[in-house]
MOPAC internal coordinates of N, CA, C and O (Angstrom, degrees):
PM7 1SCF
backbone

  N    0.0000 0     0.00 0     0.00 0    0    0    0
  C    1.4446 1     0.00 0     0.00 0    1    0    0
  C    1.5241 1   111.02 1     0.00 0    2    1    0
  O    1.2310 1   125.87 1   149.81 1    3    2    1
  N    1.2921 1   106.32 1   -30.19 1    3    2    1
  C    1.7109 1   105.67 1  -163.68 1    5    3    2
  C    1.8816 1    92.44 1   -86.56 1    6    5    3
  O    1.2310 1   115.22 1   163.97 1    7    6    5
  N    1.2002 1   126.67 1   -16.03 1    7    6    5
  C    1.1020 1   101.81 1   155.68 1    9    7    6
  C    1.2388 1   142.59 1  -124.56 1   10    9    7
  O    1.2310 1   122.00 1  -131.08 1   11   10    9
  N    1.1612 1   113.79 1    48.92 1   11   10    9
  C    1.7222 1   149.77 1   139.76 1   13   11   10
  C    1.7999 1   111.31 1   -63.59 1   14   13   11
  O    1.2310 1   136.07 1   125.02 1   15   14   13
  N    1.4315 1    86.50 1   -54.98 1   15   14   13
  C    1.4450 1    91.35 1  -179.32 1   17   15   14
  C    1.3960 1   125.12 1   -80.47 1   18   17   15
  O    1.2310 1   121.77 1   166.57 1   19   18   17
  N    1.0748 1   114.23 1   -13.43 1   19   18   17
  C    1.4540 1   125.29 1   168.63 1   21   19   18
  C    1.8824 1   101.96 1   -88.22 1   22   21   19
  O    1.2310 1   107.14 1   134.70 1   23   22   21
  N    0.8785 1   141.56 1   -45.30 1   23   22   21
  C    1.6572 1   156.44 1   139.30 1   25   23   22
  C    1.7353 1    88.65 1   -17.65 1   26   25   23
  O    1.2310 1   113.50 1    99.22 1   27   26   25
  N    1.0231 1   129.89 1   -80.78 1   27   26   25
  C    1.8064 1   126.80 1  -153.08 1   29   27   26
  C    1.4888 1    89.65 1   -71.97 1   30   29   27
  O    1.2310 1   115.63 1   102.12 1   31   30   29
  N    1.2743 1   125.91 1   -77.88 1   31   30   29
  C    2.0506 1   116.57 1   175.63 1   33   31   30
  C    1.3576 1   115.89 1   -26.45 1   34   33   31
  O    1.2310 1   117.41 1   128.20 1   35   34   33
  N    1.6254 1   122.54 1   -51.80 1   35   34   33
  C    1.5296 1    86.49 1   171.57 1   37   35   34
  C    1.3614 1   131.09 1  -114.54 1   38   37   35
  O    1.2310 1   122.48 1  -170.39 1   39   38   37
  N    1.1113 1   112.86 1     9.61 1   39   38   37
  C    2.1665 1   124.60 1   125.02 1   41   39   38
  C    1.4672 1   106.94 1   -20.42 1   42   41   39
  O    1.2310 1   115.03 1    92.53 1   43   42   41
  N    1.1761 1   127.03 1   -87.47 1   43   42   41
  C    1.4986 1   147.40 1   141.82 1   45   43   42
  C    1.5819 1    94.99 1    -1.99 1   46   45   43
  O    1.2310 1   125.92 1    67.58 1   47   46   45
  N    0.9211 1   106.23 1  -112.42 1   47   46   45
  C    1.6031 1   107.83 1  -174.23 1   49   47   46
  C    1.5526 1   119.79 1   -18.88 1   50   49   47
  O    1.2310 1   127.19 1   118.99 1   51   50   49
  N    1.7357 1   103.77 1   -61.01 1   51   50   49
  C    1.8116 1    88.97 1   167.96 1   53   51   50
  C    1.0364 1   128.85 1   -47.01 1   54   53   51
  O    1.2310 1   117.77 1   138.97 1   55   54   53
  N    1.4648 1   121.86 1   -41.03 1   55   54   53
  C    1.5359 1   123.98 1  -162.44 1   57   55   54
  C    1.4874 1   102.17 1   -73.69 1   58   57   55
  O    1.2310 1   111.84 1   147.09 1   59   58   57
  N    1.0043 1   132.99 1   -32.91 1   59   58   57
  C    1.4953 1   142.57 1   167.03 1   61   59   58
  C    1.4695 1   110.52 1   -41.52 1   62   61   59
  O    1.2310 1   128.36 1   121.80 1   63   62   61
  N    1.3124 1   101.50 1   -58.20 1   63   62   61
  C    1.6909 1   113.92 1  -163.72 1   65   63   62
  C    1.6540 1   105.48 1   -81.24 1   66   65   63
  O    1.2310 1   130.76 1   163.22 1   67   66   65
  N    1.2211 1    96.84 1   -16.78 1   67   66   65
  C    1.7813 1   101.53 1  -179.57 1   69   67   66
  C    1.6814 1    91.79 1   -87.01 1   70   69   67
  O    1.2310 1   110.56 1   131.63 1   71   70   69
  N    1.0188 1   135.35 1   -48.37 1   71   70   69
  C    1.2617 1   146.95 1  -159.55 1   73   71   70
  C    2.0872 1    92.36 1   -59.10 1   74   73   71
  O    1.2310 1   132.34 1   115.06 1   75   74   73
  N    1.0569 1    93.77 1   -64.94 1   75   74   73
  C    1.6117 1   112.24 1  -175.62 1   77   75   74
  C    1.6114 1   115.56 1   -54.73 1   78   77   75
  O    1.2310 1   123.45 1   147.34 1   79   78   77
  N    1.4748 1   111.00 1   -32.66 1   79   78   77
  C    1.3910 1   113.40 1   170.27 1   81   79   78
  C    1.7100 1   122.77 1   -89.64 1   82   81   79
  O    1.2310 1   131.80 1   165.47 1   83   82   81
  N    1.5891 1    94.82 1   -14.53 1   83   82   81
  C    1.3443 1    95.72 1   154.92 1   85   83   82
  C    1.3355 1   142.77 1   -51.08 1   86   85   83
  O    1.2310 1   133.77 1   129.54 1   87   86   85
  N    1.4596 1    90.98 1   -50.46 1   87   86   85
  C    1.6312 1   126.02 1   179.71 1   89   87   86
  C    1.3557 1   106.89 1   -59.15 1   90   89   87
  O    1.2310 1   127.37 1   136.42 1   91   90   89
  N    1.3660 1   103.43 1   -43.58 1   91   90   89
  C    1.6333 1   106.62 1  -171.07 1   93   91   90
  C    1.7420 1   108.91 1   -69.27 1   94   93   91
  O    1.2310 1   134.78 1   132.92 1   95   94   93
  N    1.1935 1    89.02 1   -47.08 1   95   94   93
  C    2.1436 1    88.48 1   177.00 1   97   95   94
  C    1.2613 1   120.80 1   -68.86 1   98   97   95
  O    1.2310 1   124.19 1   173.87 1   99   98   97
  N    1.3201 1   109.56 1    -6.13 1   99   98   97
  C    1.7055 1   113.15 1   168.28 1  101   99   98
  C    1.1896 1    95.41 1   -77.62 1  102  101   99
  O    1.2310 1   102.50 1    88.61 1  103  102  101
  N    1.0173 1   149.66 1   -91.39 1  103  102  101
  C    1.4729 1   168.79 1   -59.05 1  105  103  102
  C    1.8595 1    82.21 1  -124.67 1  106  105  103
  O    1.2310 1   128.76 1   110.18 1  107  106  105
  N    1.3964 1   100.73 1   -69.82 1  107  106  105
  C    1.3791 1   112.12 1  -172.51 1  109  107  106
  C    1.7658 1   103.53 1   -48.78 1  110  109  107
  O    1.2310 1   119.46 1   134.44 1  111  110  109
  N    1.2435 1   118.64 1   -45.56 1  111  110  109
  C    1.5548 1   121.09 1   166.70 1  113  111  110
  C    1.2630 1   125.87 1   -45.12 1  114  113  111
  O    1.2310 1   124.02 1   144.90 1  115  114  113
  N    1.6859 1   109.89 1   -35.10 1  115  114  113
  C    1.6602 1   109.06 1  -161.70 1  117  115  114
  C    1.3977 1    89.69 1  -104.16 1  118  117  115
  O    1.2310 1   112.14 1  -170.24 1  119  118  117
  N    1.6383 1   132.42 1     9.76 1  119  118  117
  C    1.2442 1   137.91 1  -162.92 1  121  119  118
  C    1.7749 1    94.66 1  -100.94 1  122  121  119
  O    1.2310 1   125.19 1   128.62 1  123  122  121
  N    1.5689 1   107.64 1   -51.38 1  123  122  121
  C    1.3117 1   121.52 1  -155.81 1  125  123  122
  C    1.6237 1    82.36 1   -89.29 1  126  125  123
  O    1.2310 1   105.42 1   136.30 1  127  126  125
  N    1.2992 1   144.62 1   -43.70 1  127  126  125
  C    1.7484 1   120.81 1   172.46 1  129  127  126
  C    1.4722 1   124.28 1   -76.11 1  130  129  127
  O    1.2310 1   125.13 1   176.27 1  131  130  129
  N    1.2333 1   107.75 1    -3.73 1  131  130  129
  C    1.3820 1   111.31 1   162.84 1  133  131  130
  C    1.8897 1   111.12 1   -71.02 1  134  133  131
  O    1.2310 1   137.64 1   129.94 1  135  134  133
  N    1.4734 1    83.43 1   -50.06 1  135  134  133
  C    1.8608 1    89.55 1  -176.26 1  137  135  134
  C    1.7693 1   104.90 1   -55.54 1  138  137  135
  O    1.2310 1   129.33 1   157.93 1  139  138  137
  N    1.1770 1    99.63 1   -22.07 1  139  138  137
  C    1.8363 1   100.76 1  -162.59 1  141  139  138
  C    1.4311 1   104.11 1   -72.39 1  142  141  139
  O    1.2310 1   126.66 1   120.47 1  143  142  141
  N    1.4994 1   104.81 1   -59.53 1  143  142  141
  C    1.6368 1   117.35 1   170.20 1  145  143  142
  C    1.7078 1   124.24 1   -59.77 1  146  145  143
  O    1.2310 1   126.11 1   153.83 1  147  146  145
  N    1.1112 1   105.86 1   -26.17 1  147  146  145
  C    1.4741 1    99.61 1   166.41 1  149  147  146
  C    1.8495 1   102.42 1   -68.95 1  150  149  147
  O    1.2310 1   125.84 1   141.80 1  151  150  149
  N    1.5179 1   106.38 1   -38.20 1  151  150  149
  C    1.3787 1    94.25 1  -161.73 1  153  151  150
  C    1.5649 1   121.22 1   -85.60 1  154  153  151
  O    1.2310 1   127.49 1  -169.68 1  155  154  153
  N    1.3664 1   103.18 1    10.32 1  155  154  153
  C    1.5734 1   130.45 1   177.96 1  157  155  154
  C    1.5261 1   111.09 1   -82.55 1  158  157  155
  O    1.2310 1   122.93 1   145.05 1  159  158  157
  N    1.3187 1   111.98 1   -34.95 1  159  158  157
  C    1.0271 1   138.11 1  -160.69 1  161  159  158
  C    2.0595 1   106.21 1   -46.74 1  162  161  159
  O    1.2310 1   122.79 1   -26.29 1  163  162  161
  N    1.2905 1   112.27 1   153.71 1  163  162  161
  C    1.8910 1    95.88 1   154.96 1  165  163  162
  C    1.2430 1   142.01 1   -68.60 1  166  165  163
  O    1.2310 1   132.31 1   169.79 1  167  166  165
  N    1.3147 1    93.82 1   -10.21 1  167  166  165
  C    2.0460 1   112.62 1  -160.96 1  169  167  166
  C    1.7023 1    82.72 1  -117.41 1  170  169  167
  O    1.2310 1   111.48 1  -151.61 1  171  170  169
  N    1.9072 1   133.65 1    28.39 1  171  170  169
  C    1.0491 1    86.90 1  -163.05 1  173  171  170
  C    2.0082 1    99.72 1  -101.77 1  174  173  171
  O    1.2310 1   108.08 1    89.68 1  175  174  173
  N    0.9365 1   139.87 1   -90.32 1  175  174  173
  C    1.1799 1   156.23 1  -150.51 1  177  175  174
  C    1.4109 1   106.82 1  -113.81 1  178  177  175
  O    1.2310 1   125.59 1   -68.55 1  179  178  177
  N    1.9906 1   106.86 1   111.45 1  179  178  177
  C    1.3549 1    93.95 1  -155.10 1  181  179  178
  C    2.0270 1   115.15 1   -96.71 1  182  181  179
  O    1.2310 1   134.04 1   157.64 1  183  182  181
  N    1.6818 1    90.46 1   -22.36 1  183  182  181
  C    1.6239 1    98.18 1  -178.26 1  185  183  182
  C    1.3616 1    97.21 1   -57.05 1  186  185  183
  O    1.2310 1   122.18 1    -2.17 1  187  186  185
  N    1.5745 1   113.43 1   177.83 1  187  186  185
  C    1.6980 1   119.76 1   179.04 1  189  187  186
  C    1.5438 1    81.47 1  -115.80 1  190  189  187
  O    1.2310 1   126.27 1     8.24 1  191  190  189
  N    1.5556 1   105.55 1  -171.76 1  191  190  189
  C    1.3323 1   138.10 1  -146.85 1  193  191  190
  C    1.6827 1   114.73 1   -92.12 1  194  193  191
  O    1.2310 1   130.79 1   166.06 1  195  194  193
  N    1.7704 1    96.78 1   -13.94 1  195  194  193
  C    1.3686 1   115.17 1   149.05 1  197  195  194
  C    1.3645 1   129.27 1   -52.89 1  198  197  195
  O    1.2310 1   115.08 1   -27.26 1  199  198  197
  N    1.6303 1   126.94 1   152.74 1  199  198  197
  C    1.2991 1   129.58 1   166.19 1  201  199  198
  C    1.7740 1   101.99 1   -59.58 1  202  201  199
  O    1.2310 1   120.88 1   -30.50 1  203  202  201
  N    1.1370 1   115.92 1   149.50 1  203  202  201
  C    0.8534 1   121.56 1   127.77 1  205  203  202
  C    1.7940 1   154.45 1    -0.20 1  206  205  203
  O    1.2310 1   130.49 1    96.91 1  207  206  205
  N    1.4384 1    97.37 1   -83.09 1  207  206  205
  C    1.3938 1   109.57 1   157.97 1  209  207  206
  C    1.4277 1   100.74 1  -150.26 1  210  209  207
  O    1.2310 1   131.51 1    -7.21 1  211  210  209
  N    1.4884 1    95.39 1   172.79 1  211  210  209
  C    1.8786 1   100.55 1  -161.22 1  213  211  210
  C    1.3999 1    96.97 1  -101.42 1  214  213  211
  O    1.2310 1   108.43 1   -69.67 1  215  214  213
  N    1.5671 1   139.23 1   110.33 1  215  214  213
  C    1.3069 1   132.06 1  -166.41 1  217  215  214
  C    2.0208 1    96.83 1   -81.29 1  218  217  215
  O    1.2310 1   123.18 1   -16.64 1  219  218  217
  N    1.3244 1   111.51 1   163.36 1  219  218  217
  C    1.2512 1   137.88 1   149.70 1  221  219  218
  C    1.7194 1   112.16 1   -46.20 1  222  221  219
  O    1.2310 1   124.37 1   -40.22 1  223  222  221
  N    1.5478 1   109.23 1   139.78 1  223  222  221
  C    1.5607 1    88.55 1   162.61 1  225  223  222
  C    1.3708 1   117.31 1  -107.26 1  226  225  223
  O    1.2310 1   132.12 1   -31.25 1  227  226  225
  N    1.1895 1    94.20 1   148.75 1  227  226  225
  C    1.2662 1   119.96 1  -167.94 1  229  227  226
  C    1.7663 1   115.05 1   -36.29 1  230  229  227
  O    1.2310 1   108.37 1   -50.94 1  231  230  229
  N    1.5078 1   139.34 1   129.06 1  231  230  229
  C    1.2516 1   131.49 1   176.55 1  233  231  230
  C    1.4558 1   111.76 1  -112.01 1  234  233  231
  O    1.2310 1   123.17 1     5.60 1  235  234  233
  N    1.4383 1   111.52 1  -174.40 1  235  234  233
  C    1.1936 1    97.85 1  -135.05 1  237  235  234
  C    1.7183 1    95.41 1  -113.57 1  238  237  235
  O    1.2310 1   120.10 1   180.00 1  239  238  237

């Protein structure tokens, strides 16, 4: 019996932790299409895809 019952607690426990990592990859999803649509946006991100500035290389 006692390990039935130890069997249903951590049954129990997975479904929890599956439940919880669910949650988390949504969140992170509606996080990363939020970022997308802001960055779609007209007002959104004004530098281009270039550096910045072109550094020196490095000596030694």
């Amino acid at each position: 019996m006692f390990a039935y019952e130890t069997h249903q607690l951590r049954s129990a426990e997975l479904i929890r932790e599956a439940d919880n990592d669910r949650l988390v990859r949504a969140a992170l999803k509606a996080r990363r299409a939020e970022r997308r649509s802001r960055r779609d946006e007209a007002e959104g991100r004004v530098s281009t895809d270039s550096p910045r500035r072109h550094r020196a290389p490095r000596t030694a």
